[in-house]
TIVEXKE-188394 format. One record per atom (N, C-alpha, C): atom name; x, z negated, y negated; residue in three letters. Coordinates in steps of 0.1 Angstrom, whole numbers. Layout:
# residues N
CA / X / Z / Y / ALA $
...
# end
This chain:
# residues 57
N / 2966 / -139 / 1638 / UNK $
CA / 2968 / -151 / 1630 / UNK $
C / 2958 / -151 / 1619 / UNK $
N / 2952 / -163 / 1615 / UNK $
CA / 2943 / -165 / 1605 / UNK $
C / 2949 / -160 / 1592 / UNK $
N / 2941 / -160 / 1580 / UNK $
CA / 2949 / -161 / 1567 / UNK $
C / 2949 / -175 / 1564 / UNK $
N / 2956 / -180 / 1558 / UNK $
CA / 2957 / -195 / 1558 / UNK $
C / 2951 / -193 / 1538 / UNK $
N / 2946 / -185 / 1534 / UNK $
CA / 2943 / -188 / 1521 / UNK $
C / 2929 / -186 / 1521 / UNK $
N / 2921 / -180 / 1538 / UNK $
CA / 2906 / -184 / 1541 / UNK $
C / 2902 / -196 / 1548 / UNK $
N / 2902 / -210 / 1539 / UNK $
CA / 2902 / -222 / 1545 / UNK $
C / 2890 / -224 / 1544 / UNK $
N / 2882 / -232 / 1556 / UNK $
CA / 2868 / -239 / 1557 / UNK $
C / 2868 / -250 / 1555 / UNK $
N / 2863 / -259 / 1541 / UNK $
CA / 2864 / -275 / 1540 / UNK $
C / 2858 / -280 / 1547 / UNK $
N / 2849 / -271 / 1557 / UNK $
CA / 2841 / -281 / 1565 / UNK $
C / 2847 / -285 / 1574 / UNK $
N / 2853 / -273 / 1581 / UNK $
CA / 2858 / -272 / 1593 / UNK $
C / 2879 / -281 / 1590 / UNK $
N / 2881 / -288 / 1602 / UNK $
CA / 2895 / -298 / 1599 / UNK $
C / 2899 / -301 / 1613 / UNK $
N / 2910 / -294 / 1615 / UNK $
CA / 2919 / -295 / 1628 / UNK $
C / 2932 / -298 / 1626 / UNK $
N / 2934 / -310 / 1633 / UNK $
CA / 2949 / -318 / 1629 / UNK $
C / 2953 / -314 / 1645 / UNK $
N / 2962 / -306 / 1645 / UNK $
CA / 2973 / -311 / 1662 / UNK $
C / 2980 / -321 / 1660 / UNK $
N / 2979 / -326 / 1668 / UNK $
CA / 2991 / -340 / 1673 / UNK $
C / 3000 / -335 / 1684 / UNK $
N / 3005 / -348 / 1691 / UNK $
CA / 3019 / -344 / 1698 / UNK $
C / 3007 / -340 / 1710 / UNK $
N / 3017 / -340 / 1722 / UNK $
CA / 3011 / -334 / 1737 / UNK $
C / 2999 / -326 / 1740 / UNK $
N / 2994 / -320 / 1725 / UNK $
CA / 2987 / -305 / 1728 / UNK $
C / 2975 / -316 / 1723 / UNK $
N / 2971 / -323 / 1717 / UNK $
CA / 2958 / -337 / 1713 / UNK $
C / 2955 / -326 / 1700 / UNK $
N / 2948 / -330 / 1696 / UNK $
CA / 2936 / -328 / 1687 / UNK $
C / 2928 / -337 / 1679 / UNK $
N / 2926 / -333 / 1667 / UNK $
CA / 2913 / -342 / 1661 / UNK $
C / 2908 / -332 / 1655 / UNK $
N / 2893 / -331 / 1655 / UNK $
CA / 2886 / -315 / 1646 / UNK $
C / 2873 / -322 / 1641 / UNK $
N / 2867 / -317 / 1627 / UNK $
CA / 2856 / -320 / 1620 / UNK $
C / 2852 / -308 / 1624 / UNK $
N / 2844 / -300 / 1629 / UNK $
CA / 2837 / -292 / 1635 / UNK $
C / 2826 / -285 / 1629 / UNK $
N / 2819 / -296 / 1622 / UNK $
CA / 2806 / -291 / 1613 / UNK $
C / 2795 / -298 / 1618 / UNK $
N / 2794 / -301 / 1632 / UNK $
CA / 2788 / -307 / 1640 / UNK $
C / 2780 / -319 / 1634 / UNK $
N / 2767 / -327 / 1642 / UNK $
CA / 2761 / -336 / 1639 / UNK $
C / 2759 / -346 / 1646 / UNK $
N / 2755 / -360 / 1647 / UNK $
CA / 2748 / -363 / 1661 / UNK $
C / 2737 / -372 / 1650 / UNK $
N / 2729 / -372 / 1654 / UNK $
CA / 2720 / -380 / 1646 / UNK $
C / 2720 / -395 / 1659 / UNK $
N / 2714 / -406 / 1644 / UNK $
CA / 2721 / -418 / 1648 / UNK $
C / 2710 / -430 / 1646 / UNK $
N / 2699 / -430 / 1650 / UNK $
CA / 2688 / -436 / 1644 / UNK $
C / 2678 / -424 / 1638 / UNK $
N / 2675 / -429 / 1626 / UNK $
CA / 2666 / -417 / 1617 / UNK $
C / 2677 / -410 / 1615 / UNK $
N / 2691 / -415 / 1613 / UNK $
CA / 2699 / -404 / 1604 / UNK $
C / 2710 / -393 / 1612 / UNK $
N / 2718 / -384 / 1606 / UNK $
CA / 2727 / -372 / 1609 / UNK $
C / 2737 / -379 / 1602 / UNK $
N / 2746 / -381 / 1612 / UNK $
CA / 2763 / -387 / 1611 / UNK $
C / 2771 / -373 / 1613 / UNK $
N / 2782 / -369 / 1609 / UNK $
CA / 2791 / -357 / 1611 / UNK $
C / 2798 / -363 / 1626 / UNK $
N / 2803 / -350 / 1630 / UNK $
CA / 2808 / -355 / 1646 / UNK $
C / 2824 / -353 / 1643 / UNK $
N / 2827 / -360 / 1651 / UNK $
CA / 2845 / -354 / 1655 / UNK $
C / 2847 / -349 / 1670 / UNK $
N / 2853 / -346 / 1672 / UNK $
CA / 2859 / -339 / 1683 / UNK $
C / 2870 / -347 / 1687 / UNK $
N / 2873 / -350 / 1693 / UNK $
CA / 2888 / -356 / 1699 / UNK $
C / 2894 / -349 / 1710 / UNK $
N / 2907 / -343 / 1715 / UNK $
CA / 2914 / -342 / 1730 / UNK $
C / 2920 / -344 / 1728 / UNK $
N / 2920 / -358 / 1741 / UNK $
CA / 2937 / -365 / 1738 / UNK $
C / 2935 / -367 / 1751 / UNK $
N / 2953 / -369 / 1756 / UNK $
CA / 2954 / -372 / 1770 / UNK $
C / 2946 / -387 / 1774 / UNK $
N / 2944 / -386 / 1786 / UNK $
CA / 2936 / -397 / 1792 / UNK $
C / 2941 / -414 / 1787 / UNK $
N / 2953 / -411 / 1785 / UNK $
CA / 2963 / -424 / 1784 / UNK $
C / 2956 / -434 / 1770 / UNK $
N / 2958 / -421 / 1760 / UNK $
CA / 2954 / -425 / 1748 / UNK $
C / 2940 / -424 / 1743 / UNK $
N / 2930 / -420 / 1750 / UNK $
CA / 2915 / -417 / 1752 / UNK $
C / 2910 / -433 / 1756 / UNK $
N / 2916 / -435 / 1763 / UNK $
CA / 2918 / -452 / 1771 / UNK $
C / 2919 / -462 / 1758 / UNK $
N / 2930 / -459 / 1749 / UNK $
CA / 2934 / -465 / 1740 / UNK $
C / 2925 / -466 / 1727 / UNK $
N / 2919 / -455 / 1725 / UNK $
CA / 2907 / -452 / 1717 / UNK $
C / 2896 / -460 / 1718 / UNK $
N / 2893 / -458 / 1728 / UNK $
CA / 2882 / -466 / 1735 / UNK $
C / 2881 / -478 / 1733 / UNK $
N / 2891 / -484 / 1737 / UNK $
CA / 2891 / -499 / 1736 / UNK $
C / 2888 / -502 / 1723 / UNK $
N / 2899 / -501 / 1712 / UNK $
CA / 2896 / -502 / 1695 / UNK $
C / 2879 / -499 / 1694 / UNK $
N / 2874 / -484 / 1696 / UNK $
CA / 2862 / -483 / 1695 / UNK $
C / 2852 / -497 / 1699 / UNK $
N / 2854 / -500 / 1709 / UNK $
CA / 2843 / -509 / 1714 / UNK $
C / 2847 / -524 / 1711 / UNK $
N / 2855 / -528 / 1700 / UNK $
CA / 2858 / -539 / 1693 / UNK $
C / 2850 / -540 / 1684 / UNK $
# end
């Protein structure tokens, strides 16, 4: 088990219900000329679907 009083502000992992995820990683994706931070997402297919949609509005 970690020590929970060596926290990484970079690093941000929220569990949700059915084993899903959201993580700030540290990660990048560059976006044009620029470097945007990445997220990570694992969620079941159901709600990945659901994400999606919103996203592309």
């Amino acid at each position: 088990m970690t020590n929970p009083m060596q926290s990484d502000p970079d690093r941000l992992r929220l569990a949700l219900d059915n084993g899903e995820e959201v993580e700030l990683d540290g990660g990048t994706l560059v976006l044009g000329d620029e470097e945007s931070p990445s997220v990570v997402l694992r969620l079941a297919p159901w709600r990945a679907r659901s994400v999606a949609r919103v996203l592309e509005e």
